[in-house]
C-alpha positions in Angstrom: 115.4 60.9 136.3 115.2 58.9 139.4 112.1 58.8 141.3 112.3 58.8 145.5 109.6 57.6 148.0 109.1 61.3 148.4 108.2 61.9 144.6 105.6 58.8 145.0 104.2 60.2 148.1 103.2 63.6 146.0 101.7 61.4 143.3 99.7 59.2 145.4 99.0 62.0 147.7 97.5 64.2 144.3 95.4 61.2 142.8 93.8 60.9 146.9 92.7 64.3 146.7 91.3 64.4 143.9 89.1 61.3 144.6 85.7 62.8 146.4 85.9 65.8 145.0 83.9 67.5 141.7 84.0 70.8 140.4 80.5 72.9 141.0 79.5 76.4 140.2 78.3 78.2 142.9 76.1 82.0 142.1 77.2 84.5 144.4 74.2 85.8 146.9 76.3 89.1 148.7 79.0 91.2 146.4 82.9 90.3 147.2 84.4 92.8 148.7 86.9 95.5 146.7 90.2 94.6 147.3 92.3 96.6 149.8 95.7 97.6 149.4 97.5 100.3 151.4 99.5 103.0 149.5 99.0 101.1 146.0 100.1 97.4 147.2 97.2 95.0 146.5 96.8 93.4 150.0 93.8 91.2 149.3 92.7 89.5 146.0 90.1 86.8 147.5 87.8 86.7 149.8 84.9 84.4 151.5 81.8 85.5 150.1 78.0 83.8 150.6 77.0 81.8 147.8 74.5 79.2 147.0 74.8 75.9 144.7 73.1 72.8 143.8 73.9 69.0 144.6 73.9 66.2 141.8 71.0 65.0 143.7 69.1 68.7 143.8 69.4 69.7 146.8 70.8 73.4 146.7 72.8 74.8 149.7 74.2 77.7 151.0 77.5 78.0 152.4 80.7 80.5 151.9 82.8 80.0 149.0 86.1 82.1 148.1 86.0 84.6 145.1 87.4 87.6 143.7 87.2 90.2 145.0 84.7 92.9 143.1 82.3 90.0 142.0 79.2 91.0 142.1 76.4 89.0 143.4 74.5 86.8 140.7 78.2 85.9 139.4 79.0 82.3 139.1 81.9 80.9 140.4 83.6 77.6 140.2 84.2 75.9 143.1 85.1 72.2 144.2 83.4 70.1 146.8 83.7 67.2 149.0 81.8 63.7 148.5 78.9 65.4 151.4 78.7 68.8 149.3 80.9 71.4 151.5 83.3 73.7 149.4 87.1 72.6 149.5 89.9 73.7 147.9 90.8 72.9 144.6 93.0 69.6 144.1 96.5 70.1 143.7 97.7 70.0 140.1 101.3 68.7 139.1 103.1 69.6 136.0 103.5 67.1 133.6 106.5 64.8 134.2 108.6 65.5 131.2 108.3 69.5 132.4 109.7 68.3 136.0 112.6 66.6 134.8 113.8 69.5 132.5 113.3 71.5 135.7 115.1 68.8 138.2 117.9 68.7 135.6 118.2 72.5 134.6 118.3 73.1 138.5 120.8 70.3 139.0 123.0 72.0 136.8 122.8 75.0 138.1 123.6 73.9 141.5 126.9 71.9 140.1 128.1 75.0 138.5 127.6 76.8 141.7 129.4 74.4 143.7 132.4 74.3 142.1 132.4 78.3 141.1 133.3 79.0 144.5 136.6 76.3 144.5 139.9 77.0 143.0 
């Protein structure tokens, strides 16, 4: 497989984010909300929800964190956070390389055989 400056971008771009950042667990202090949905659809699956967790130094704060929704308060929840403390999203994970290139190639593939379907 050959790798373009866009490919090394991702990778670079993946190992930055997840410098400065640790997972936590955070205890829920108010219940999530149920999820909403109208006419059976599941509109909402997570919400912001006030929660309360501790620093490596001690410290505990109190912030808003995203959980399920229908956790109940007292219910930890992991979270990630930023080199100050502050809730962040979760770093992004890639698949392993060997899985991407069976996809790149199976995909490749695919889009030859398409290509050429529609000549005679």
């Amino acid at each position: 497989m050959r790798a373009h400056p866009g490919d090394w971008l991702i990778i670079e771009r993946d190992g930055v984010e997840r410098r400065g950042r640790r997972p936590a667990t955070a205890v829920l202090i108010r219940d999530a909300p149920e999820a909403t949905g109208a006419g059976g659809d599941l509109i909402t699956v997570v919400s912001p929800v006030r929660a309360r967790w501790t620093l490596p130094d001690g410290t505990e704060r109190t912030g808003t964190v995203k959980a399920s929704n229908g956790t109940k308060a007292g219910t930890p929840v992991p979270i990630w956070l930023d080199g100050v403390g502050n809730p962040v999203d979760a770093p992004v994970v890639r698949a392993p390389a060997h899985r991407e290139a069976v996809s790149v190639a199976a995909w490749s593939g695919t889009a030859v055989c398409i290509s050429r379907g529609g000549r005679s």
